[in-house]
C-alpha positions in Angstrom: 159.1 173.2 229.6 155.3 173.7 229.9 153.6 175.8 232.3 151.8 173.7 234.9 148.5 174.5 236.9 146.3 173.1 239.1 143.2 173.2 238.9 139.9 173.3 240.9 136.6 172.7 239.1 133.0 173.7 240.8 129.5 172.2 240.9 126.6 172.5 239.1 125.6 170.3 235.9 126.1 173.3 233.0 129.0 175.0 234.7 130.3 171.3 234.4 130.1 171.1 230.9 131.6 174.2 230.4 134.4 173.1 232.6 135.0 170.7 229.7 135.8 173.4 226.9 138.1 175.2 230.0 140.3 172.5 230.2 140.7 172.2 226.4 141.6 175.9 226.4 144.5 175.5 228.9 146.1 172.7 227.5 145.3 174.5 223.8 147.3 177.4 225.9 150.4 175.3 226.5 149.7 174.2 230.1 150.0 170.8 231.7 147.2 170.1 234.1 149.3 168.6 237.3 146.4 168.4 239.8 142.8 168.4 239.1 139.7 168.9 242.1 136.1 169.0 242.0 132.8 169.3 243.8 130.0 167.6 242.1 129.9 167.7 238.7 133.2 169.0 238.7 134.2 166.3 240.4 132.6 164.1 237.7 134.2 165.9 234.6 137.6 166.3 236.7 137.8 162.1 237.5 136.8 161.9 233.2 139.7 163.9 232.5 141.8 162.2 235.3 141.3 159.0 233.7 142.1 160.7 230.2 138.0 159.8 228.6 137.5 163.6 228.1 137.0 163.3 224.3 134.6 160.4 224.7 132.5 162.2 227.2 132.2 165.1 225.4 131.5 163.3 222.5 128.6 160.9 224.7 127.0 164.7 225.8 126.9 166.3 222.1 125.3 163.0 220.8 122.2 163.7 224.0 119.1 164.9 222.3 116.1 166.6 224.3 114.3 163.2 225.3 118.2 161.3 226.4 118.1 164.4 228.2 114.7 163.7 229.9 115.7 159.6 231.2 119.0 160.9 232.9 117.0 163.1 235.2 113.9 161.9 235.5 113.8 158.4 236.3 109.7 158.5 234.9 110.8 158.6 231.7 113.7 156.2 231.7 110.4 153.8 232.2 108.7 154.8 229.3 109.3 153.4 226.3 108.3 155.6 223.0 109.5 156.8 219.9 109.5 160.9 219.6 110.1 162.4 216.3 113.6 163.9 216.1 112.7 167.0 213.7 112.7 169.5 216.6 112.9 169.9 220.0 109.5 171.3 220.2 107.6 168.0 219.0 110.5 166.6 221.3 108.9 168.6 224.2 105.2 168.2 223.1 106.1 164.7 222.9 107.1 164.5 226.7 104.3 166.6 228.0 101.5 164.7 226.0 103.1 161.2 227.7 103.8 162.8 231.2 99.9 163.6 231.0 98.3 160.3 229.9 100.6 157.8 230.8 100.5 155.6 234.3 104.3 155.4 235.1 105.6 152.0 236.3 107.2 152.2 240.0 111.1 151.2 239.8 111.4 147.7 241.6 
């Protein structure tokens, strides 16, 4: 019979990530998750795992580069449509900052 736990998960978006590889560890351990709780983006990563998508959301946050990055939290560039070369995330960031500088940003409707 395995162990069971349950399990509370905390905010704040990289300790949510990392709440990810924690609940791989436990069931690596032997444990069966009964209950699962979070605030924020524990919640977020607790309701993935709920619905049993874990493996599909990790794999969705691995595939993120530095600009996919950029759109989720700043709506600005989720407007701006450009091509950045991928060979590093410097060019990535010069990239950003050279748009962010001479670029008008459209107003969401």
């Amino acid at each position: 019979m395995k162990k069971r736990v349950a399990l509370v998960l905390g905010s704040g978006g990289a300790r949510g990530y990392a709440h990810i590889g924690v609940i791989e560890e436990i069931e690596r351990r032997g444990y069966d998750i009964a209950c699962i709780a979070g605030c924020s983006m524990g919640a977020v990563v607790g309701g993935i795992y709920a619905a049993g998508k874990l493996d599909e959301y990790r794999n969705w946050i691995e595939s993120l580069d530095y600009l996919d990055v950029l759109r989720l939290v700043d709506e600005a560039f989720a407007w701006v449509r450009f091509v950045a070369k991928k060979s590093s995330a410097r060019s990535a960031r010069l990239s950003a900052r050279s748009i962010s500088k001479n670029c008008a940003f459209p107003t969401p409707p």
